[in-house]
C-alpha positions in Angstrom: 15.1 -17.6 4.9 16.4 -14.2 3.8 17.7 -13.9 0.1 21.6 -13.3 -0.1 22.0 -9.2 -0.3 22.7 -8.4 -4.1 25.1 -5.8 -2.9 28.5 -5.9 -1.3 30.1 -3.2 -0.5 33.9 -2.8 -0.8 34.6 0.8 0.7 33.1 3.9 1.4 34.5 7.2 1.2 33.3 10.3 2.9 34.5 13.8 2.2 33.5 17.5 3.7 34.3 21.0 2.8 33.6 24.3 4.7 34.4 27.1 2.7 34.9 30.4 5.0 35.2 33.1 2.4 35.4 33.6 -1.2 36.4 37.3 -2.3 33.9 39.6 -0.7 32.7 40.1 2.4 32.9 37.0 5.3 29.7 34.7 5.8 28.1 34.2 9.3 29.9 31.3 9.5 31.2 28.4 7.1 29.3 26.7 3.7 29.5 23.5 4.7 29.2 20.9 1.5 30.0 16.9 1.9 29.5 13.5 0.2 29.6 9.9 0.9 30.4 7.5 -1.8 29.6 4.1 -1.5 31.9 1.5 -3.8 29.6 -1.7 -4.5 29.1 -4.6 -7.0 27.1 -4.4 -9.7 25.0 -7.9 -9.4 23.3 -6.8 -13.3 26.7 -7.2 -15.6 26.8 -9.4 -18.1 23.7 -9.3 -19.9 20.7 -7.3 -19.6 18.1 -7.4 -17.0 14.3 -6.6 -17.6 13.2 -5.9 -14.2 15.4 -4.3 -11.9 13.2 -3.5 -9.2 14.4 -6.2 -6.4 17.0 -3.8 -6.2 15.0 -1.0 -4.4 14.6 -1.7 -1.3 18.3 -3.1 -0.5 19.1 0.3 -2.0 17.2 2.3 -0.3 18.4 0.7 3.2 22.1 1.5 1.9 21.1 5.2 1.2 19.5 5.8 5.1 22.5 4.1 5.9 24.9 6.6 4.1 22.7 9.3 4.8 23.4 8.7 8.7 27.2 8.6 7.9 27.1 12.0 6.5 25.2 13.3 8.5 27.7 12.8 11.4 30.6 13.7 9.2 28.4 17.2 8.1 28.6 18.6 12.1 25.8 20.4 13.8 23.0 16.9 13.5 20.4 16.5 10.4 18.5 20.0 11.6 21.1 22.2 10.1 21.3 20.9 6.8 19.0 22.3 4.1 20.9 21.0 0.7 20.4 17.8 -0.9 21.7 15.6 -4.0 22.7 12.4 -5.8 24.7 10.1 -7.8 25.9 7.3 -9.3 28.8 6.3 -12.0 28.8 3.0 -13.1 31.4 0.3 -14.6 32.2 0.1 -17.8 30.6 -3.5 -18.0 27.2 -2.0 -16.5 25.0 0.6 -18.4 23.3 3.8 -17.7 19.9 2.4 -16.4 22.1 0.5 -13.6 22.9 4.0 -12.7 19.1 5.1 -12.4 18.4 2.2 -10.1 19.7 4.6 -7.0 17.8 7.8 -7.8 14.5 6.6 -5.9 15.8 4.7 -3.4 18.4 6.3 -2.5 16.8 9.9 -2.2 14.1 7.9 -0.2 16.7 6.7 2.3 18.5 9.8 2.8 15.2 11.6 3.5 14.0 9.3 6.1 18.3 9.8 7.5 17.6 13.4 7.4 13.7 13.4 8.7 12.7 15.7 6.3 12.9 16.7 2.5 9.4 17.5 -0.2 11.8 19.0 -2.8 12.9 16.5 -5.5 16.6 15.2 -4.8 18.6 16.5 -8.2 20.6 13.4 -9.6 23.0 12.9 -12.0 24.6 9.2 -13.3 26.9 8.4 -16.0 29.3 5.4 -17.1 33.0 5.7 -16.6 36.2 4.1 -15.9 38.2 4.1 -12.5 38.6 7.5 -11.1 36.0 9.4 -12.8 34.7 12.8 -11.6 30.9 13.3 -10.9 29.6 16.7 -10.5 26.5 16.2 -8.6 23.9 18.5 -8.0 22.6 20.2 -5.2 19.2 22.0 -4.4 17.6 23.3 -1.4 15.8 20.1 0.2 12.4 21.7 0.6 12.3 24.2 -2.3 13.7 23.2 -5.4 13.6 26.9 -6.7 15.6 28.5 -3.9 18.4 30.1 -6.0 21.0 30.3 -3.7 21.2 27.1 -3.2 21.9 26.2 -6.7 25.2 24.5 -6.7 27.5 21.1 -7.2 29.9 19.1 -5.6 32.7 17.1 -6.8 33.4 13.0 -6.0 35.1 10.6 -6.9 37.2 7.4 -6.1 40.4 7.0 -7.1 39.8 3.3 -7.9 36.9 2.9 -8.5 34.1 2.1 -10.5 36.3 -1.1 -11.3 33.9 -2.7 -14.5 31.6 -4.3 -12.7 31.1 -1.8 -10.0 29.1 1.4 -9.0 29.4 4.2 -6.8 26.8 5.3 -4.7 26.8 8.9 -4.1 24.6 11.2 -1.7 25.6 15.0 -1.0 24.4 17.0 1.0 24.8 21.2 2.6 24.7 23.5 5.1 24.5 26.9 3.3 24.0 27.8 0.0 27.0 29.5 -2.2 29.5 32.2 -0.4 27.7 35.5 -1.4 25.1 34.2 -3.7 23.5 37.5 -4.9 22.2 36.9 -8.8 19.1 36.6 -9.9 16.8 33.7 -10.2 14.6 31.3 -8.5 13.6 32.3 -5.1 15.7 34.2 -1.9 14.6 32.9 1.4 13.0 35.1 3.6 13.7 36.0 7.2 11.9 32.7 8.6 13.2 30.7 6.1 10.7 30.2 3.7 11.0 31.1 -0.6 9.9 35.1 -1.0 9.2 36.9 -4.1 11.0 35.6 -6.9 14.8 37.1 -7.3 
C-alpha cells in the first residue's frame, strides 16, 4: 500500500515573458524567460525534523512534472531552451532548510523534463510572508560560465506562501539577455559551444 503523498498542492502559477528589444539594435527574434510556481503544504511545520530525505523523490516527481508544464507554456518544445533555474520561499512557520529540500530534486526533475542539462541548476530560497518576490537565477543549462546568459527572473504569488506553505519555483530561457555584450565568463561560439573567455 502506497504511503499518503506528503504534498498537496493548492495552485500553480505559470508565467512567460518575451522581451523583443531593449534600447539598441533588434534580436533575431524574442528572449523568451518563464516560471512555474507550484503552491504546496509544508508537511515539516511545527517542530523540527532530523531527516528530511522522504521528501526527495515525491519532489522530484513534482519538479518533471512542472518542468513539462513550462515547457509547453515556453513555445518552440524542450530543444530550444538553453537557460535553467530554481526556487523556493517558504512560510513563516517553516525554516530555510525546508527551502533546500527542492534544490536536488527538483533540478533533477526538470532535467529529465528537459532531456538534457550537466551545468549546475543556480538556486535561491528564503523565508517570507504571502506575496513575497524571489529573484531566481538563471544560467546557461550546459555551461555555467556562459556570460550571456547570466540573468534572473522575478516570481511570486500574490497569496502565497500562507505559514505553513512553500512555493516551488523552476525557471527556465530561451536566449540569454537583449544585447549582452560585457565581459566575463564565456561567449558561445558559432556551433554553440563556450569560446575563449570574454
Amino acid at each position: 500500500m502506497d504511503a499518503a503523498p506528503l504534498f498537496t498542492t493548492r495552485k500553480v502559477c505559470v508565467s512567460v515573458e518575451d522581451t523583443h528589444h531593449e534600447f539598441g539594435p533588434t534580436p533575431d527574434g524574442p528572449r523568451v524567460r518563464g516560471a512555474v510556481a507550484a503552491v504546496v503544504n509544508n508537511p515539516f511545520v511545527g517542530c523540527y525534523v532530523e531527516d528530511l530525505s522522504p521528501a526527495a523523490e515525491e519532489l522530484r516527481r513534482l519538479g518533471e512534472q512542472l518542468g513539462e508544464l513550462l515547457i509547453s507554456h515556453m513555445g518552440g518544445g524542450p530543444d530550444v531552451i538553453d537557460g535553467y533555474g530554481k526556487g523556493a520561499i517558504v512560510g513563516a512557520a517553516g525554516e530555510i532548510e525546508h527551502g533546500a529540500m527542492w534544490h536536488i530534486p527538483g533540478g533533477g526533475g526538470m532535467r529529465v523534463a528537459l532531456g538534457r542539462g550537466e551545468a549546475i541548476v543556480p538556486s535561491t530560497k528564503k523565508v517570507g510572508p504571502p506575496g513575497a518576490r524571489l529573484d531566481v537565477p538563471l544560467t546557461h543549462l550546459e555551461w555555467s560560465y556562459v556570460g550571456s546568459h547570466y540573468d534572473a527572473i522575478e516570481v511570486g504569488v500574490h497569496d502565497a506562501p500562507r505559514a505553513d506553505e512553500l512555493v516551488l519555483i523552476l525557471a527556465m530561457s530561451i536566449g540569454g539577455r537583449v544585447n549582452a555584450r560585457l565581459a566575463g565568463g564565456f561567449d558561445l561560439g558559432d556551433r554553440g559551444q563556450p569560446g575563449v573567455p570574454a
